[in-house]
C-alpha positions as a printed NumPy array, in Angstrom:
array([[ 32.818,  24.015,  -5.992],
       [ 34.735,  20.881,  -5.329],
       [ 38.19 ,  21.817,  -4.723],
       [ 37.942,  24.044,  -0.874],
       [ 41.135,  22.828,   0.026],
       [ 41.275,  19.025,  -1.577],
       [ 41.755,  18.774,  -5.161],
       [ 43.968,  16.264,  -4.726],
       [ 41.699,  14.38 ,  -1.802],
       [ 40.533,  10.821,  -2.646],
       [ 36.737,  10.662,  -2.462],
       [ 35.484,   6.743,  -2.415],
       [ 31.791,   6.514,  -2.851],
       [ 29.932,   3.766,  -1.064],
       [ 27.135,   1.662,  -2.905],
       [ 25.231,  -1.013,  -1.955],
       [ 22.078,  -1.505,  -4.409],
       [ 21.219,  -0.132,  -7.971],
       [ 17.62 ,  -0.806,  -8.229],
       [ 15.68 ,  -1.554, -11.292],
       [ 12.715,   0.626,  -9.986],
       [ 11.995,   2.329,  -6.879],
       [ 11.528,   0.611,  -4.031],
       [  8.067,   1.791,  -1.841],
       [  9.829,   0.512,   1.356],
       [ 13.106,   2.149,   0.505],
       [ 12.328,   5.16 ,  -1.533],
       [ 15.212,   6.652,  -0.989],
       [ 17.804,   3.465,  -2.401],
       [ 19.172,   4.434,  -5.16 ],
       [ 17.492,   3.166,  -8.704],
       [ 18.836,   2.602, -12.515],
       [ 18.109,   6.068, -13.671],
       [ 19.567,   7.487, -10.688],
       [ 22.703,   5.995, -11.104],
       [ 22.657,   7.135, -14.484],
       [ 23.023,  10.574, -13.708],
       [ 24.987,  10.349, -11.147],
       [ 28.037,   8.594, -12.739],
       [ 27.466,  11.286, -15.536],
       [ 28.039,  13.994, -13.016],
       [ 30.764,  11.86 , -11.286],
       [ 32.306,  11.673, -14.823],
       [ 31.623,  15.316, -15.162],
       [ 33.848,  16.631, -12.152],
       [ 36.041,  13.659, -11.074],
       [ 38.928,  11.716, -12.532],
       [ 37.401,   8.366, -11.949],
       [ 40.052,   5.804, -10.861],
       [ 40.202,   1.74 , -10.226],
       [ 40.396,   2.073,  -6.199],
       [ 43.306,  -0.698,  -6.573],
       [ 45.467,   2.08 ,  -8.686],
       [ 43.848,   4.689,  -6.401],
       [ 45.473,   2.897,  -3.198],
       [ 48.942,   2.759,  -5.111],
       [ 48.705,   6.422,  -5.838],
       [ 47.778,   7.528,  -2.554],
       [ 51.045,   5.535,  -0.945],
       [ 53.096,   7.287,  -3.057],
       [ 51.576,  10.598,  -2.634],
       [ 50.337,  10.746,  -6.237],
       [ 46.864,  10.714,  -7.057],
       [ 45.676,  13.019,  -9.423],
       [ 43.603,  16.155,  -8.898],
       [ 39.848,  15.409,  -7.545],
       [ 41.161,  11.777,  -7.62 ],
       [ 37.667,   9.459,  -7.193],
       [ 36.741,   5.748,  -6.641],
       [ 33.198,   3.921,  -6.624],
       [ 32.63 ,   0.756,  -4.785],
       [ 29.568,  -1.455,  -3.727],
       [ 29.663,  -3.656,  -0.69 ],
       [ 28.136,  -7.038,   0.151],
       [ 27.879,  -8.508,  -3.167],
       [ 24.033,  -8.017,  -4.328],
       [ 22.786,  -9.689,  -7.854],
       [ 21.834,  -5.952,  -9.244],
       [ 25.251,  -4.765,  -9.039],
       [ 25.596,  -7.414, -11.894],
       [ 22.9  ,  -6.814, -13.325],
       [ 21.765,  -3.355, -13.582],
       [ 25.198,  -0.957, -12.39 ],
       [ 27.247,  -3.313, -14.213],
       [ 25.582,  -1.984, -17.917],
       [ 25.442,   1.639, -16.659],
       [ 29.096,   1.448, -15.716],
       [ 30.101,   0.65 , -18.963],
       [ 28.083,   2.855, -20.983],
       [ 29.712,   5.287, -19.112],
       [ 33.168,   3.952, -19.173],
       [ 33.517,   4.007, -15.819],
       [ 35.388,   1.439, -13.073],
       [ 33.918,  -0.012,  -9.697],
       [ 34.955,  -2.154,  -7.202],
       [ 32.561,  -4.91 ,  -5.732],
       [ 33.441,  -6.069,  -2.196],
       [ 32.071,  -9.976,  -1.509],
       [ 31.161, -11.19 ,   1.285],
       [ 31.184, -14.957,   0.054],
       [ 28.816, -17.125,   2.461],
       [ 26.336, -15.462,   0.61 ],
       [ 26.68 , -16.273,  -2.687],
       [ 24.285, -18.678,  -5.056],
       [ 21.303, -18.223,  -2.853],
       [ 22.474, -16.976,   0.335],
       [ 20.654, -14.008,   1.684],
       [ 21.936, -11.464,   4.547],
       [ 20.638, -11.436,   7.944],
       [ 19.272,  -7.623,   7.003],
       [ 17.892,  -8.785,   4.249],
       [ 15.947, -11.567,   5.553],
       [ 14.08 ,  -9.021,   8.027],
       [ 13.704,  -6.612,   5.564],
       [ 12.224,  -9.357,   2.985],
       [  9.621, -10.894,   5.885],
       [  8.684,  -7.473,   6.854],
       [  7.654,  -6.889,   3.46 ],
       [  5.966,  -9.608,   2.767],
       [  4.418, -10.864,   5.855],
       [  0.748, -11.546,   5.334],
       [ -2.113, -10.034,   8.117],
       [ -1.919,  -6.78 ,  10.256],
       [  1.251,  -7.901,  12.187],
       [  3.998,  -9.693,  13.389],
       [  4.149, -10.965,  17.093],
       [  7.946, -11.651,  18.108],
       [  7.73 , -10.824,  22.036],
       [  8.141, -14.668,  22.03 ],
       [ 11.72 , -13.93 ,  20.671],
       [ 12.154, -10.838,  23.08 ],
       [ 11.721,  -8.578,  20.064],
       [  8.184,  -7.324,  20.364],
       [  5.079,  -6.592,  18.296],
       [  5.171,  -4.649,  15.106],
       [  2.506,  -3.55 ,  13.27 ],
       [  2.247,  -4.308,   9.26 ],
       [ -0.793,  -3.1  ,   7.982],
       [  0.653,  -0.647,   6.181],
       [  4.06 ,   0.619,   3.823],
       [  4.87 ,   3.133,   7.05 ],
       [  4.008,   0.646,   9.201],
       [  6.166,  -1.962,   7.705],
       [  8.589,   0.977,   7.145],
       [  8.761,   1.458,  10.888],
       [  9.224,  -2.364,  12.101],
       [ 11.937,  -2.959,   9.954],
       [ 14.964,  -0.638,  11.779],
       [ 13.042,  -1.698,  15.288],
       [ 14.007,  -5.071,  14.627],
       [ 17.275,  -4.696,  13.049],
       [ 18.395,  -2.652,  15.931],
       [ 17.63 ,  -4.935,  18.489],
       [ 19.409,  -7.851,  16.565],
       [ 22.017,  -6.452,  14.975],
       [ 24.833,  -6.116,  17.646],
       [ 24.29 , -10.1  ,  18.996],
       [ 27.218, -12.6  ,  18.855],
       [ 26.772, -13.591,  14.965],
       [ 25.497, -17.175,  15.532],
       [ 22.465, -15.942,  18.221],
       [ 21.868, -13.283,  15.518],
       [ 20.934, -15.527,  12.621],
       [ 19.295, -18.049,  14.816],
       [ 16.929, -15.451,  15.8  ],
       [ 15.996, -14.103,  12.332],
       [ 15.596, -17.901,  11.476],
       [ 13.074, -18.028,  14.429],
       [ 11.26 , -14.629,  13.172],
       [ 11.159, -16.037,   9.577],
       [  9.353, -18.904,  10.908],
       [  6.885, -16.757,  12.59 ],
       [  6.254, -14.266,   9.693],
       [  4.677, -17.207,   7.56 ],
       [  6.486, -16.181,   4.054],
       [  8.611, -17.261,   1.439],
       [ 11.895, -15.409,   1.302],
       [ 13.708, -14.831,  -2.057],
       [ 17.162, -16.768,  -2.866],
       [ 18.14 , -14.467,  -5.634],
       [ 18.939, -11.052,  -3.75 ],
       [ 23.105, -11.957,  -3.841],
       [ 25.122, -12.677,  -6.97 ],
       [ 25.798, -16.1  ,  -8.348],
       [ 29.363, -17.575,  -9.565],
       [ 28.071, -16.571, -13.261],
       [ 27.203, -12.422, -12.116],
       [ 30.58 , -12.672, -10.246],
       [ 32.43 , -13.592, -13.485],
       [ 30.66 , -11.001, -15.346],
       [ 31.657,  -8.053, -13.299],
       [ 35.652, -10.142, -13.579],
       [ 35.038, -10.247, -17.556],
       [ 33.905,  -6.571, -17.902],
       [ 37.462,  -5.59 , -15.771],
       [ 35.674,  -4.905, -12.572],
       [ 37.579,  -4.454,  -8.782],
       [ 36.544,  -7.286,  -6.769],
       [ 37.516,  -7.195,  -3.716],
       [ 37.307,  -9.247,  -0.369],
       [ 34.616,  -8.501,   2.583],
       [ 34.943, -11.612,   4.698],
       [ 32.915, -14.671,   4.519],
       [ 29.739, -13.537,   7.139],
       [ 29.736, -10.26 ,   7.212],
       [ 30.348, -10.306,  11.146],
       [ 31.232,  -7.113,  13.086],
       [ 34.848,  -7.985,  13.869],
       [ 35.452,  -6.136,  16.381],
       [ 32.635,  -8.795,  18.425],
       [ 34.413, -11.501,  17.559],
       [ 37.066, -13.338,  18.92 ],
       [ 40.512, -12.476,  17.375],
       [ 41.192, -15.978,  16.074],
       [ 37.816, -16.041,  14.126],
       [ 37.966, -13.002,  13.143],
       [ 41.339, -13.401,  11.133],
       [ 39.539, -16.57 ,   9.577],
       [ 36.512, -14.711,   8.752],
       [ 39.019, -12.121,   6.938],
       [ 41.246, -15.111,   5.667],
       [ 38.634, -17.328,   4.185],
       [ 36.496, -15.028,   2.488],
       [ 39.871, -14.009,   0.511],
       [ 40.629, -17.152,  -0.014],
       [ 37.308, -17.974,  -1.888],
       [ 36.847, -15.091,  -3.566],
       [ 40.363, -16.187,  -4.732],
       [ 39.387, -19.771,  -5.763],
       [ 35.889, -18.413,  -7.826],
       [ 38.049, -15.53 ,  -9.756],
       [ 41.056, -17.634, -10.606],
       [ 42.863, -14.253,  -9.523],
       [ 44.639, -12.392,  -6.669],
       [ 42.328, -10.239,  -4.354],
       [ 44.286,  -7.183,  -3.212],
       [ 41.505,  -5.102,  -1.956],
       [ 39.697,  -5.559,   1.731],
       [ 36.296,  -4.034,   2.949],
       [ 35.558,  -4.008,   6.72 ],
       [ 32.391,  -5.237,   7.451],
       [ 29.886,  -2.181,   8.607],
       [ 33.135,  -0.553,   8.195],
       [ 33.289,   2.127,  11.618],
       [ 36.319,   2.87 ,  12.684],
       [ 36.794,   1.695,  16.978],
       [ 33.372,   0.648,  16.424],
       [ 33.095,  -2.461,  14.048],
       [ 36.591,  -3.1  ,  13.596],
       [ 39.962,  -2.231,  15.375],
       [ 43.339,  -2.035,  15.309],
       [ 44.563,  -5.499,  15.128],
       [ 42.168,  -6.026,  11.909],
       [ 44.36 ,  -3.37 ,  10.273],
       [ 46.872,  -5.255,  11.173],
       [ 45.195,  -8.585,   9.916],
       [ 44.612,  -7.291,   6.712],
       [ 48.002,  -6.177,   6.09 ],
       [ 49.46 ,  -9.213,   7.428],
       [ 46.766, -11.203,   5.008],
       [ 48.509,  -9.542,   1.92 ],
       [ 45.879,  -7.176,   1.079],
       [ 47.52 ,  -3.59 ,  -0.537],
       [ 44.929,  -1.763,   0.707],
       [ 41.401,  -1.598,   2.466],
       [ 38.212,   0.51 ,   3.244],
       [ 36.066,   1.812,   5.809],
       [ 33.025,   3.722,   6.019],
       [ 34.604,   6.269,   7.707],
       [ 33.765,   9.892,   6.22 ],
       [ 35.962,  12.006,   4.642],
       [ 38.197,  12.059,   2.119],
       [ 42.009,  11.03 ,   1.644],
       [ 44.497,  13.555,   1.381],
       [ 48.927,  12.752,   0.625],
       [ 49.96 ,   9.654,   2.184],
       [ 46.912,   8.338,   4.128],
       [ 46.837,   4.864,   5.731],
       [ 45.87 ,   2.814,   2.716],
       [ 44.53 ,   0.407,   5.484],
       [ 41.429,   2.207,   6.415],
       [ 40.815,   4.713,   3.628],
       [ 37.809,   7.149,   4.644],
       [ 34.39 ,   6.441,   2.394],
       [ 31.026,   7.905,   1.98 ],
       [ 27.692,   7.541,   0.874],
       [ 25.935,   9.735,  -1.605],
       [ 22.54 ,   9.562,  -0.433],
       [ 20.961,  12.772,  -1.838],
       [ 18.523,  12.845,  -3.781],
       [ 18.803,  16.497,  -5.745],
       [ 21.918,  17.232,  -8.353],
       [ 22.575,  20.297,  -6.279],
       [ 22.358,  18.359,  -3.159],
       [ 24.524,  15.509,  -4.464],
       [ 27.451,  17.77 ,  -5.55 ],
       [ 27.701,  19.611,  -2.064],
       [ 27.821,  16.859,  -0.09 ],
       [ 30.477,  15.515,  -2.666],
       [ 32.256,  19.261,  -2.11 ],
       [ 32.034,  18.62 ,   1.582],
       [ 33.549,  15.294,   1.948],
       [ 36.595,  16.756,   0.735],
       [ 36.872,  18.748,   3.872],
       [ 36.196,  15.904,   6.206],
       [ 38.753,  14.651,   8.113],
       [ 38.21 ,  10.617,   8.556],
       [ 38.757,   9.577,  12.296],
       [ 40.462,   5.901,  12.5  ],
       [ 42.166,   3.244,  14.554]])
């Protein structure tokens, strides 16, 4: 089932949170005992890899049959936490891409609408003040509902307008917001300590490809550079922010990250990898399904994809 034509593709799965329970706003994120299973079926039909050996295997044309790689982005505290145990009790390798402005108590734009639309009290939130409308809350599909309406309409703005407008709606939804969604310096030395990837994913999280080239080379630079400083250790490995190919980043951040010194870098481009791919924008998925069955198609189909880049 999982060889049409790429047993020797490199599938690299895309995570972003392991979550202790389900979530009623995200049902569909994956939780603990999900993750469970499915690194025993990844163990079950893949040869698991460290995506840092993975990239020097796919330069040289040698990666093993149904060759595999998991990763998280962003750099959340469960990935310490609660993938990091089920990782090693299965034996397996991931790599954790950082985005350092938001560690020790930091907390991504995203995640600061997500958190107020949870956990904004009354029947609603009026933010036509801000340009961004009303939204009811009175219920979980409500608050379901209001969360990608506002995201949408925020998430494309020059970075600086962006999080001075989800500072504004914060201030209107009345609420506490939680400092403890992103790892700390000690969670980032535990994944380090267990023989983790970690891996750079700028400082911000911008979308490159809006910025100007100058800042975005420093967002690219400095988040390295950091991650660098808190591990005591090189950081070979690059994630592009949001990750599209001609859509979030371009061309010249390839050739930023190569000229940076990174070996090799990801996008969320789908598909899989197959000889000698550009180890600058490696193709990467995300295994949303919910069903075994489910969950090994769409791993069967990946291998067929072809990723379009830069």
């Amino acid at each position: 089932m999982l060889s049409p034509g790429g047993r020797r593709g490199l599938s690299i799965l895309i995570y972003h949170r392991v979550l202790p329970q389900k979530d009623p706003l995200f049902p569909g994120e994956v939780d603990r005992e999900e993750f469970d299973r499915q690194l025993a079926l990844l163990k079950s039909r893949f040869t698991i890899l460290p995506l840092l050996d993975a990239v020097r295997r796919a330069r040289s044309g040698d990666l093993p049959p149904r060759a595999a790689c998991i990763t998280f982005d962003d750099g959340y505290a469960d990935n310490a936490e609660v993938a990091l145990p089920l990782l090693l009790k299965h034996g397996l390798h991931a790599t954790f891409f950082i985005a350092t402005g938001f560690l020790n108590g930091g907390r991504m734009w995203n995640d600061s609408v997500i958190e107020l639309a949870r956990r904004a009290p009354g029947g609603g939130l009026d933010a036509s003040s801000l340009g961004l409308g009303k939204h009811a809350l009175g219920s979980i599909a409500e608050r379901q509902r209001a969360i990608p309406a506002l995201i949408g309409q925020l998430k494309y703005l020059p970075m600086e307008e962006r999080l001075a407008q989800v500072n504004r709606l914060a201030d209107l939804a009345r609420c506490e917001l939680p400092s403890d969604l992103m790892m700390n310096t000690a969670q980032l030395h535990k994944l380090r300590d267990a023989g983790m990837g970690l891996g750079a994913h700028t400082v911000n999280h911008p979308i490159l490809a809006r910025l100007p080239a100058a800042q975005a080379r420093q967002e690219i630079a400095s988040g390295k550079a950091a991650l660098e400083d808190l591990l005591g250790q090189s950081v070979p490995l690059f994630a592009y922010p949001n990750g599209k190919p001609g859509e979030d980043y371009l061309a010249e951040h390839v050739s930023m990250v190569r000229e940076l010194g990174f070996e090799g870098a990801v996008s969320t481009a789908w598909g899989a990898s197959k000889g000698r791919q550009d180890v600058y924008q490696l193709p990467r998925f995300t295994p949303w399904d919910r069903s075994r069955l489910r969950f090994v198609l769409r791993l069967a189909r990946n291998l067929t994809v072809s990723a379009k880049l830069v």
